[in-house]
N, C-alpha and C positions, 0 to 999 in steps of 0.2 A: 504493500500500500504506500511505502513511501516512498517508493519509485515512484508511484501514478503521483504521487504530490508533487514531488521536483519535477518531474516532467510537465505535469500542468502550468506550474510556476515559469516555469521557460517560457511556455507558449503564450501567460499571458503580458510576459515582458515584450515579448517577441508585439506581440498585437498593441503596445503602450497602455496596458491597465497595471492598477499598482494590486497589491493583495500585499497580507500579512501574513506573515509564517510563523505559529504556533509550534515549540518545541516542549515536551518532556525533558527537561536537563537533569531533572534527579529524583529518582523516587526511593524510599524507604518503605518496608514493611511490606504491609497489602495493599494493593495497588492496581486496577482495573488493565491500566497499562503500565508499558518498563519506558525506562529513559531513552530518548530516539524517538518515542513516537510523535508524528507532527502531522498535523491540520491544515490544511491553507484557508484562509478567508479573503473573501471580495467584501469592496465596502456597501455591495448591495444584500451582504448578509448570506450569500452564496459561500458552501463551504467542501472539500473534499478532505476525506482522511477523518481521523479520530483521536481524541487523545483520553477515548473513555468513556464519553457521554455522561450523561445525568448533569444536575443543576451547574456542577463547576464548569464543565465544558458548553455550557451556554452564557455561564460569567466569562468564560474566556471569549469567546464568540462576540460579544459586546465588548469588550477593556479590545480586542484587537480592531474591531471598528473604527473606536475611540483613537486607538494608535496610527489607523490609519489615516485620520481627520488630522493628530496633531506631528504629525511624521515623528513620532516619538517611542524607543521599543520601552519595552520594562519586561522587568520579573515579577511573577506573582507566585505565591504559595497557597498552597491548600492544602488543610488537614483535612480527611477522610473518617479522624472519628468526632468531627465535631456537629452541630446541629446545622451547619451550610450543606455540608454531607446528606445528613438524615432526610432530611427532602427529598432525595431522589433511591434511596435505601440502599447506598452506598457508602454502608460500615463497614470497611475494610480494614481499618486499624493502621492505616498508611498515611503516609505523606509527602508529597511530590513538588518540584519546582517547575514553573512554565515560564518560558521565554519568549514575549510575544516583540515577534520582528515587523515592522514593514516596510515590505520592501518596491522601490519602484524603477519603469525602466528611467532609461538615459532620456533626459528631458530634453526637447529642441529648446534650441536658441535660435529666436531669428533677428538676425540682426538689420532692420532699415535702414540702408547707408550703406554703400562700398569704399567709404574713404579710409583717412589713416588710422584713425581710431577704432573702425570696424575692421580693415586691416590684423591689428595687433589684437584685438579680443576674439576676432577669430583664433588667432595662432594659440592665445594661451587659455582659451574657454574649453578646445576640445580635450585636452589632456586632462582636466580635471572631470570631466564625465558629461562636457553638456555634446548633444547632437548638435550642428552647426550650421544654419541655413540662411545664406545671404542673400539681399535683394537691394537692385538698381538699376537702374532705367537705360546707366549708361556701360556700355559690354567695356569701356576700355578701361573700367574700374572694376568692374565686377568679372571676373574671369578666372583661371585657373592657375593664373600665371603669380598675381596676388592672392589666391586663397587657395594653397596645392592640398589642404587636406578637411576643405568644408566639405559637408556630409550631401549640400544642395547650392544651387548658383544659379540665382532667379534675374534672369535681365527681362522687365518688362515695366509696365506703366506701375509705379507704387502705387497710387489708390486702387487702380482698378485689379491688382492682382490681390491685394487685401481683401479686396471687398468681394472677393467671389473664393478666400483660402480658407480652407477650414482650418483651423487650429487649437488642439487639445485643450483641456481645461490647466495639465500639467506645464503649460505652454509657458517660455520665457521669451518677452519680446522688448528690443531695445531700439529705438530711434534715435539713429544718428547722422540723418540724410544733411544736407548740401546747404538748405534753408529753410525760410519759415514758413513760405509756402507748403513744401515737402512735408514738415513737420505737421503741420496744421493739417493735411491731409491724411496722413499716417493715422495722427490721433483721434481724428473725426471718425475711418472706419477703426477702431479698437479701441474705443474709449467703452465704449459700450459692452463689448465682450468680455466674458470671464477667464480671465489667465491668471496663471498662478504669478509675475510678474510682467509689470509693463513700465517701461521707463523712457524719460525723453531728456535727451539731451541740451542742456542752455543754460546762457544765463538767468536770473530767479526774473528778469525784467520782462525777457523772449515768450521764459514760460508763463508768467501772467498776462499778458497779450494772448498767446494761444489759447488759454484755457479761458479767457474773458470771450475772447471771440467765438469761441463753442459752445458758451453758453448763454450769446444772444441769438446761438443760431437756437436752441432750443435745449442741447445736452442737460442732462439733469447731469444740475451738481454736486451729487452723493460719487455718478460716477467718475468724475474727475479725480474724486479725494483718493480711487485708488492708484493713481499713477505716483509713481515716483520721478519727481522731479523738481530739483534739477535733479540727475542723474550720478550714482557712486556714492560713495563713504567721503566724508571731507578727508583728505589725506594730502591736502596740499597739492595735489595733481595740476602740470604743468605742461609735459609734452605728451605726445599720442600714445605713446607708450605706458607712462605713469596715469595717464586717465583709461584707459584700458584695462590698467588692476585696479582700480578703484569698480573700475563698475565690475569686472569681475567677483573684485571683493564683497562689493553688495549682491549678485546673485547668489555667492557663495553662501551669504547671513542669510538669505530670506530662505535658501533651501535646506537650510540646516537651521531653520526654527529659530533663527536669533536677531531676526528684525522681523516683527508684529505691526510696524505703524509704515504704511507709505508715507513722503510727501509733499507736498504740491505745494510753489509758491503764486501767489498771483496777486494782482495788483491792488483788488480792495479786499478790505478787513475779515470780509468771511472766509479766507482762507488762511489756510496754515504760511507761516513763513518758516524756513530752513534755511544754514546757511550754504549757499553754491559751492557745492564741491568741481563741477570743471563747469567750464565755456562751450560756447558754440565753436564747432567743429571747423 
């Protein structure tokens, strides 16, 4: 059976769904199952494998949901002779450890822009695990020659290939085209869509223009408040290079659970101000 689990596991990394992997890491006593045995869950409550059944493996079934929501593993224990047990008339007189993993595939990055800055986040985004898909309008920027190991190399109209891409909810996307026009139009189709990160590039001055101007076009301004921008960690970032890891740095934090708040600067008072970690590209 835990063949069929890891094999399923593959296939659903392979298809970009995340699931969680439920392990027995130790059991003493009496015990339904031995250590080894593992579950997989989807966050749609879809599960193969077993670690047992009865009430505990439905408390695990929910805590890896939950894991899956906050991309956070944990261990959990459970005694066997205690009254969480008895509920399902599993006195065994045992006691086991579960390790609930979740796990997800390699996330796309799409990066808006084939200039210098999209350049060098390409080169240092894929090594750390993100999939890498660039997009520009112009082939003498956007080609193979500057991007020898992106995963995709989209040379077409940037709104209109936006506005007809599908792209995952696990999605990271980063705006770093040419100008404000560009920008403005990027943000207009994906301001509205649910990704796991979306960031724009500029000064806090650029992006409250752009974000003012999206929402006399009508954009509700809740969804504004999830862009990041300006764009990166403040680290002092100065060349294309050094703002490159900055914004890598902030994908890294948001996909490892350590930045919770996007944010948005813009011109009047109802919005957040932050200070500008880089410029316009």
């Amino acid at each position: 059976m835990n063949e069929d689990v890891l094999a399923e596991l593959v296939r659903a990394l392979q298809r970009g769904e995340s699931a969680a992997l439920v392990t027995i890491v130790s059991a003493q006593g009496s015990t339904p199952q031995r250590s080894g045995a593992k579950m997989l869950v989807f966050a749609d409550g879809r599960t193969l494998g077993t670690i047992g059944g009865g009430c505990y493996e439905s408390d695990a079934l929910w805590k890896a949901i939950e894991a899956l929501r906050t991309r956070a593993p944990r261990l959990v224990r459970y005694d066997l002779t205690d009254d969480f047990a008895e509920e399902s008339g599993l006195i065994c007189g045992g006691q086991m450890q579960v390790y609930i993993e979740p796990i997800e595939p390699a996330p796309d990055l799409y990066i808006v822009g084939a200039g210098h800055v999209a350049q060098h986040l390409a080169a240092t985004a894929r090594p750390v695990g993100f999939r890498t898909h660039v997009l520009d309008d112009r082939e003498k920027f956007a080609n193979r020659e500057r991007f020898p190991d992106a995963d995709e190399i989209v040379v077409d109209s940037i709104p209109e290939w936006l506005g007809r891409a599908v792209l995952a909810l696990n999605a990271y996307v980063v705006v770093v085209t040419r100008g404000h026009r560009y920008d403005l139009d990027a943000l207009r189709a994906l301001a509205s869509r649910d990704l796991r990160y979306l960031g724009l590039i500029g000064s806090r001055a650029k992006v409250a223009r752009i974000c003012d101007a999206l929402v006399a076009e009508g954009m509700p301004l809740e969804r504004l408040l999830g862009v990041h921008a300006p764009i990166g960690l403040d680290i002092g970032a100065v060349t294309p290079e050094e703002i490159a890891i900055s914004i890598l740095a902030e994908l890294v934090a948001v996909r490892r659970g350590k930045m919770a708040e996007p944010h948005v600067a813009a011109a009047s008072l109802q919005w957040k101000r932050m200070p500008s970690a880089v410029t316009q590209e």
